[in-house]
PyMOL Python script that loads the backbone (N, CA, C, O; Angstrom):
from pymol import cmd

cmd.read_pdbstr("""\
ATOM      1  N   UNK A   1      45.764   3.629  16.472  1.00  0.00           N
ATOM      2  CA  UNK A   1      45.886   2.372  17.190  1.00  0.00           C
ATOM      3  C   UNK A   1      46.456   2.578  18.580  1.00  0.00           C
ATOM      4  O   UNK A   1      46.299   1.754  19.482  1.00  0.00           O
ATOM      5  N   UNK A   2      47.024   3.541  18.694  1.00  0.00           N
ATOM      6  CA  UNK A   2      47.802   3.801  20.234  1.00  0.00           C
ATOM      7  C   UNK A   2      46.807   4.108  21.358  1.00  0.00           C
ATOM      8  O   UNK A   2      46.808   3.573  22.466  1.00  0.00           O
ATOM      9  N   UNK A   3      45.906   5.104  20.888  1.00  0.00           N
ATOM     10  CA  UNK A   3      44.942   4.994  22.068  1.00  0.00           C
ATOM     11  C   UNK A   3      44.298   3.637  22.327  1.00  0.00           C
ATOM     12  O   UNK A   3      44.072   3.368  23.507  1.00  0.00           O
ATOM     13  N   UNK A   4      43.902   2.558  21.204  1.00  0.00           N
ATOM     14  CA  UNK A   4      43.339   1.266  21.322  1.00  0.00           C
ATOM     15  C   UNK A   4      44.274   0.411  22.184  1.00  0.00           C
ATOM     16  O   UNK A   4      43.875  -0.087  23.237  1.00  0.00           O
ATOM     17  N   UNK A   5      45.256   0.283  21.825  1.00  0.00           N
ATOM     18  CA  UNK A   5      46.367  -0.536  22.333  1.00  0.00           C
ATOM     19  C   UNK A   5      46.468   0.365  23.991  1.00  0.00           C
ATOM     20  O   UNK A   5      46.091  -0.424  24.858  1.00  0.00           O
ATOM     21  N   UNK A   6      46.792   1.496  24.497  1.00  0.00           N
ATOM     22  CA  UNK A   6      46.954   1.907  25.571  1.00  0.00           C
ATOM     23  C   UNK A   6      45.786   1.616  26.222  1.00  0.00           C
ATOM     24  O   UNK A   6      45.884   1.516  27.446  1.00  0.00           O
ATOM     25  N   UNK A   7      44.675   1.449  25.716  1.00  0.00           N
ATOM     26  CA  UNK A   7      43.192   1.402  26.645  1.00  0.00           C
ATOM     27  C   UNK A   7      43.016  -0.310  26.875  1.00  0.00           C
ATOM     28  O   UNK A   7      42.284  -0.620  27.815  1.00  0.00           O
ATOM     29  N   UNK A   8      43.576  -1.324  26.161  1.00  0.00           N
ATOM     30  CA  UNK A   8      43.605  -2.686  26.474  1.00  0.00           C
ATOM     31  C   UNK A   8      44.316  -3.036  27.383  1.00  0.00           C
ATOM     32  O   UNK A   8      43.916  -3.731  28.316  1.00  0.00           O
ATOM     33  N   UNK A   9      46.158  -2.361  27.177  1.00  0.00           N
ATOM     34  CA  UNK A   9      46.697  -2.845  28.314  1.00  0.00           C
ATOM     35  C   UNK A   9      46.692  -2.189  29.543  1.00  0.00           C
ATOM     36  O   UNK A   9      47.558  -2.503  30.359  1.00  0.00           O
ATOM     37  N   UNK A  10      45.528  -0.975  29.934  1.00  0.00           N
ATOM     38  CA  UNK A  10      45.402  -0.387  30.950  1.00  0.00           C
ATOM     39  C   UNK A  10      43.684  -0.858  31.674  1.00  0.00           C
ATOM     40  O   UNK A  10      43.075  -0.462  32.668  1.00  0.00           O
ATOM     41  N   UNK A  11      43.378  -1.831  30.635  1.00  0.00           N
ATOM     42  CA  UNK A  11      41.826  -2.728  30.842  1.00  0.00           C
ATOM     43  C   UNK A  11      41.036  -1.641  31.020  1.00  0.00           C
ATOM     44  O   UNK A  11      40.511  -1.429  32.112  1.00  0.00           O
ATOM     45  N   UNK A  12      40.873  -0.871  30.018  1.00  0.00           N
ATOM     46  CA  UNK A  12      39.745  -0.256  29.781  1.00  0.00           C
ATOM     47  C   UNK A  12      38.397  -0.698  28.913  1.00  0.00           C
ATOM     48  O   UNK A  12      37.175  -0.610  29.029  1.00  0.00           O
ATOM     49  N   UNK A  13      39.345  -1.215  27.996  1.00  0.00           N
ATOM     50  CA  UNK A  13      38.105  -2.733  27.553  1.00  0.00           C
ATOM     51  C   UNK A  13      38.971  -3.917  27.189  1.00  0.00           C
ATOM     52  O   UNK A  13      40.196  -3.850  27.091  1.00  0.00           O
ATOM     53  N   UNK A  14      38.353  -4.847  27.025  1.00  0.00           N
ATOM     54  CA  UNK A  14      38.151  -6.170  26.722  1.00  0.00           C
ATOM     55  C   UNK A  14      38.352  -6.679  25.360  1.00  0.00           C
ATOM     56  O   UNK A  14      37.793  -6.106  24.425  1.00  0.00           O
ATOM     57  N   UNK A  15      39.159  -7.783  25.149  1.00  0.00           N
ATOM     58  CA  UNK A  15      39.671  -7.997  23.872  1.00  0.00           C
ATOM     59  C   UNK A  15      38.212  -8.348  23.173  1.00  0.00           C
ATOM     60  O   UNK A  15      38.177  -8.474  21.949  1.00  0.00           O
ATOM     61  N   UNK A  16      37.040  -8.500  23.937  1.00  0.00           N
ATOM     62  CA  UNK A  16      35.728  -8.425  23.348  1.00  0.00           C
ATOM     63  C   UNK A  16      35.626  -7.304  23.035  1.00  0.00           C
ATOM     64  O   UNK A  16      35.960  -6.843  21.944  1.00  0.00           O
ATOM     65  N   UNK A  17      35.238  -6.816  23.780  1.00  0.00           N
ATOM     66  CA  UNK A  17      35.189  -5.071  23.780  1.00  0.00           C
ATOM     67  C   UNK A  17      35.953  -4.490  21.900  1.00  0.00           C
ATOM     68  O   UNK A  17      35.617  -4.085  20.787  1.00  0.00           O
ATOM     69  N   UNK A  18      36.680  -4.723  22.422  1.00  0.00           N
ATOM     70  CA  UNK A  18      38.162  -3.991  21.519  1.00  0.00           C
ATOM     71  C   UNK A  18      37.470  -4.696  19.889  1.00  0.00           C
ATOM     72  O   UNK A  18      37.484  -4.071  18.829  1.00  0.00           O
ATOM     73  N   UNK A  19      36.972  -5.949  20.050  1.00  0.00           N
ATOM     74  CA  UNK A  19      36.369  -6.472  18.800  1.00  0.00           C
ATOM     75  C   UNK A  19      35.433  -5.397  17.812  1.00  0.00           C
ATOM     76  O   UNK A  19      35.480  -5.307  16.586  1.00  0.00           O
ATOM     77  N   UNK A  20      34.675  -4.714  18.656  1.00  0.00           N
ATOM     78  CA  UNK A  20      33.982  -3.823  18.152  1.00  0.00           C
ATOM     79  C   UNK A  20      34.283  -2.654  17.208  1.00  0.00           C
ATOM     80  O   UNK A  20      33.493  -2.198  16.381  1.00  0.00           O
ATOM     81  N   UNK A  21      35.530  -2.232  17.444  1.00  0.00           N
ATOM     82  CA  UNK A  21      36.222  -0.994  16.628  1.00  0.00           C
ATOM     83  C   UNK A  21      37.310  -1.437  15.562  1.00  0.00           C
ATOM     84  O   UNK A  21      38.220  -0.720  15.147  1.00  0.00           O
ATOM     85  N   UNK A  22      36.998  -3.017  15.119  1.00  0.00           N
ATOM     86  CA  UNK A  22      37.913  -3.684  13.948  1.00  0.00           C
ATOM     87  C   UNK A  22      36.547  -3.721  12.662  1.00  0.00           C
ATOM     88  O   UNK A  22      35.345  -3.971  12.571  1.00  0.00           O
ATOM     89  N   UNK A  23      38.121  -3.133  11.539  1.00  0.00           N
ATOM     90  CA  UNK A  23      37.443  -2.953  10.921  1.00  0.00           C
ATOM     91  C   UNK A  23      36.866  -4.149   9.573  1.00  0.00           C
ATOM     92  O   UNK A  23      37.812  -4.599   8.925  1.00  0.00           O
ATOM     93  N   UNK A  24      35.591  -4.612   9.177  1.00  0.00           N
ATOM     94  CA  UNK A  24      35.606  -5.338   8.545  1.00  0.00           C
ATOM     95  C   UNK A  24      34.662  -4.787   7.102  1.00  0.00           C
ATOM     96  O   UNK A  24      34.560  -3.629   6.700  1.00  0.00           O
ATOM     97  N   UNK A  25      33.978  -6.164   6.455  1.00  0.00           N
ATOM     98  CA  UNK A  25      33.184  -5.863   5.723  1.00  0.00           C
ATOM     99  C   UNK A  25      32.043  -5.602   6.323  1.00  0.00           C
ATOM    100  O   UNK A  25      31.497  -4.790   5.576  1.00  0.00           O
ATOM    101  N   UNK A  26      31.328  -5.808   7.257  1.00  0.00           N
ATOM    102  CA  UNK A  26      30.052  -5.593   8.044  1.00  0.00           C
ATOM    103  C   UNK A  26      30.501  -4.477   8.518  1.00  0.00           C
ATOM    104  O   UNK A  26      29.841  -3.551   8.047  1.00  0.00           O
ATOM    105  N   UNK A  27      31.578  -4.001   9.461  1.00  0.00           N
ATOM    106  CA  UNK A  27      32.124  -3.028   9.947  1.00  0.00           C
ATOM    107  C   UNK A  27      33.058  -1.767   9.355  1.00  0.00           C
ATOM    108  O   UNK A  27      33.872  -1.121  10.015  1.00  0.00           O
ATOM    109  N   UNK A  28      32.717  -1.579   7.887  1.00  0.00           N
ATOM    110  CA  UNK A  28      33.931  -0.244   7.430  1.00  0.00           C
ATOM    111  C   UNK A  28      33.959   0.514   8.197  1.00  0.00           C
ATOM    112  O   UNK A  28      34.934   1.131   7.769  1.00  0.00           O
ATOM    113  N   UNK A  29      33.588   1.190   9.317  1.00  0.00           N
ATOM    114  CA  UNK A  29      34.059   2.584   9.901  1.00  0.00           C
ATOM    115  C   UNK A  29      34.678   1.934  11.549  1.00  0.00           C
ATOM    116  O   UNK A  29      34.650   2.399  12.688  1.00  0.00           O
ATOM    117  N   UNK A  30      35.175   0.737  10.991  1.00  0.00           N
ATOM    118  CA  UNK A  30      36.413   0.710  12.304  1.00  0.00           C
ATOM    119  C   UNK A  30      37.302   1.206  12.440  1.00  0.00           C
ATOM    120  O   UNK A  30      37.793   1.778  11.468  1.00  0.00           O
ATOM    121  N   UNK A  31      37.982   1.242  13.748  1.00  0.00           N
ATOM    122  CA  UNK A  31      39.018   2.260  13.351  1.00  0.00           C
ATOM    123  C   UNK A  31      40.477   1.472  13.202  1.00  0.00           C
ATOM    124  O   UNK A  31      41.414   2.128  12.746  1.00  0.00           O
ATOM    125  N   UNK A  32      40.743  -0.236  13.658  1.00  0.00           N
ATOM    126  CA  UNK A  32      41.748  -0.527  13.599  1.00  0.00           C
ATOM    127  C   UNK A  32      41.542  -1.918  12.834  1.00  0.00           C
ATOM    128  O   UNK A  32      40.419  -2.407  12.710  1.00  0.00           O
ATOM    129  N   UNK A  33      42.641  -2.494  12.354  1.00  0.00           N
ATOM    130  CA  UNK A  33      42.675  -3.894  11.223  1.00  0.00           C
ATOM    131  C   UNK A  33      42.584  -5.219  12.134  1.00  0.00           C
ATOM    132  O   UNK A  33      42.704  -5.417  13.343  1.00  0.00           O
ATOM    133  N   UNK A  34      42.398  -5.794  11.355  1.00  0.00           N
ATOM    134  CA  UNK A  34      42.184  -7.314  12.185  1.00  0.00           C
ATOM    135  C   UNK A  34      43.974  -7.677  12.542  1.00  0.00           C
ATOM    136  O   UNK A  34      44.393  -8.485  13.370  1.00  0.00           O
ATOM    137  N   UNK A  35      44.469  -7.135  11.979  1.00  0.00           N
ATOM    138  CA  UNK A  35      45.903  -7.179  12.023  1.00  0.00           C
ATOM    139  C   UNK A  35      46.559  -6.580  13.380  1.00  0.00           C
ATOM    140  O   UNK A  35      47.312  -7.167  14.156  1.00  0.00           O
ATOM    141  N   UNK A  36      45.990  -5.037  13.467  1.00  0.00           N
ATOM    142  CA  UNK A  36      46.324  -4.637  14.689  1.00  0.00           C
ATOM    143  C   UNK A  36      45.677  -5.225  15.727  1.00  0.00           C
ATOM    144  O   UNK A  36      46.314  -5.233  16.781  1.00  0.00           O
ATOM    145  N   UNK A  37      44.574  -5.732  15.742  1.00  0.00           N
ATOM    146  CA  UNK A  37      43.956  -6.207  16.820  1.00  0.00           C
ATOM    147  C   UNK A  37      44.904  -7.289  17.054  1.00  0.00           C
ATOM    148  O   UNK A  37      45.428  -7.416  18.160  1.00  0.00           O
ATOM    149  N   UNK A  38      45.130  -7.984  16.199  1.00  0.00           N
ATOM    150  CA  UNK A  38      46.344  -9.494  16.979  1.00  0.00           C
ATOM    151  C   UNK A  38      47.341  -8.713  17.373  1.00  0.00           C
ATOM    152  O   UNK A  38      47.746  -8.943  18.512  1.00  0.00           O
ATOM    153  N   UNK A  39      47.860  -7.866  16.787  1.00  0.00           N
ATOM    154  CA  UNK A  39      48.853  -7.064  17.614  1.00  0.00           C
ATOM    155  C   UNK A  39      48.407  -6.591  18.840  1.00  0.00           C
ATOM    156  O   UNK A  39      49.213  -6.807  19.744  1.00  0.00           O
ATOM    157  N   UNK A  40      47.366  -6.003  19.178  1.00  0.00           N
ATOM    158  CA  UNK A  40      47.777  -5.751  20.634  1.00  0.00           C
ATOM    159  C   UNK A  40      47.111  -6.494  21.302  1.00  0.00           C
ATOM    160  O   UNK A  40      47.320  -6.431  22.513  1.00  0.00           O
ATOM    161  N   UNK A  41      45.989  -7.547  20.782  1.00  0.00           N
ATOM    162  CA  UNK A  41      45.764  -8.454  21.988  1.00  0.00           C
ATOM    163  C   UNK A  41      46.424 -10.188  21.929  1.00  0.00           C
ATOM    164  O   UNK A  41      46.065 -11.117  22.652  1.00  0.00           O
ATOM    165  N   UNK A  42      47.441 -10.220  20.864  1.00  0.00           N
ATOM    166  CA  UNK A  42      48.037 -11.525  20.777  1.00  0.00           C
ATOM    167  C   UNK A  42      46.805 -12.319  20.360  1.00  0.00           C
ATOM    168  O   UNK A  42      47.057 -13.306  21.050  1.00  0.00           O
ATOM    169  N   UNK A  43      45.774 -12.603  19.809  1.00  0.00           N
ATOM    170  CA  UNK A  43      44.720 -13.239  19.937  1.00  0.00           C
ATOM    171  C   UNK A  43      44.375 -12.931  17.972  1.00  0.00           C
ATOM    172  O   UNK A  43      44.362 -11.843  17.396  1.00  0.00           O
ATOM    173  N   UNK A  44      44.120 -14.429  17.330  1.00  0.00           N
ATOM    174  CA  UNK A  44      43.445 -13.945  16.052  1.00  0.00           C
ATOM    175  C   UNK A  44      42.249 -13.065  16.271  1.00  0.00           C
ATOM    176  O   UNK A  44      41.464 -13.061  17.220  1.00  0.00           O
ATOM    177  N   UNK A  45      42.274 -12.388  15.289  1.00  0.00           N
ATOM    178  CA  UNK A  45      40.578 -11.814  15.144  1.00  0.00           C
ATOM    179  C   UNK A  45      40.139 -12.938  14.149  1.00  0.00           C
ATOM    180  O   UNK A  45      40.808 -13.255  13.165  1.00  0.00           O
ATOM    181  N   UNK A  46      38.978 -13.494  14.493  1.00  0.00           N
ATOM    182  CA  UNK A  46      37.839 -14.256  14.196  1.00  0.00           C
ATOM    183  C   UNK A  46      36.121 -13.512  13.659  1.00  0.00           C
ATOM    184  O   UNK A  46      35.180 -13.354  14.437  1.00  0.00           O
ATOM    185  N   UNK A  47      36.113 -13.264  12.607  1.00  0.00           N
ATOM    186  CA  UNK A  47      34.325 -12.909  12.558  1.00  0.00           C
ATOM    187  C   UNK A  47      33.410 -13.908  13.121  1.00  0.00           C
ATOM    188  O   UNK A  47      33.458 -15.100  12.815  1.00  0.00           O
ATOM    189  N   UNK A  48      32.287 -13.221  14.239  1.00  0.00           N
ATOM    190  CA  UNK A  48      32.027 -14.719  14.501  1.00  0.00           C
ATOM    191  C   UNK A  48      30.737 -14.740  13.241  1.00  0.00           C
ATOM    192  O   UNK A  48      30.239 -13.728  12.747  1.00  0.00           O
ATOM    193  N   UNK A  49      30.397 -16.089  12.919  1.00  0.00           N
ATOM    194  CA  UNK A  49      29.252 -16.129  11.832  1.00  0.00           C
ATOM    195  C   UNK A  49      28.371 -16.753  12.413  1.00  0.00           C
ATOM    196  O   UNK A  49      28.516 -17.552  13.338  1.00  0.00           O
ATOM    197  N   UNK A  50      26.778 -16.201  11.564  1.00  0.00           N
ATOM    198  CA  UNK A  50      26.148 -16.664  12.467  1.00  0.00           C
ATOM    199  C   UNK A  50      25.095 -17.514  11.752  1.00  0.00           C
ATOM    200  O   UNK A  50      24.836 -17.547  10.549  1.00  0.00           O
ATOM    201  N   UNK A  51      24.504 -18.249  12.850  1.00  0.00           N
ATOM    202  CA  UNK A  51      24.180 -19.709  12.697  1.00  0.00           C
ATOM    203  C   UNK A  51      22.301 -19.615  11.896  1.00  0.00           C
ATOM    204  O   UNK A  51      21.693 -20.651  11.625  1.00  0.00           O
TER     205      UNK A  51
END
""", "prot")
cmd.dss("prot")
cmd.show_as("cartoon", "prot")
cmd.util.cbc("prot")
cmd.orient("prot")
């Protein structure tokens, strides 16, 4: 998570961005939890679903 978290608050990507490497059921080979993601971007993680 430290390289994730160091590359957000140095805006290397985008709390969009950063969405991509959480890990879910569509996504098992993420590398960080929906948990850490609110941790380092203050922001729920949301799946978006689709319509």
């Amino acid at each position: 998570m430290n390289f994730w978290q160091i590359a957000f608050i140095s805006r290397w990507v985008t709390s969009e961005q950063l969405r991509i490497v959480v890990k879910t059921d569509a996504n098992p080979f993420g590398e960080i939890t929906p948990e850490q993601y609110k941790e380092i971007t203050k922001q729920d993680f949301e799946t978006q679903a689709k319509a």
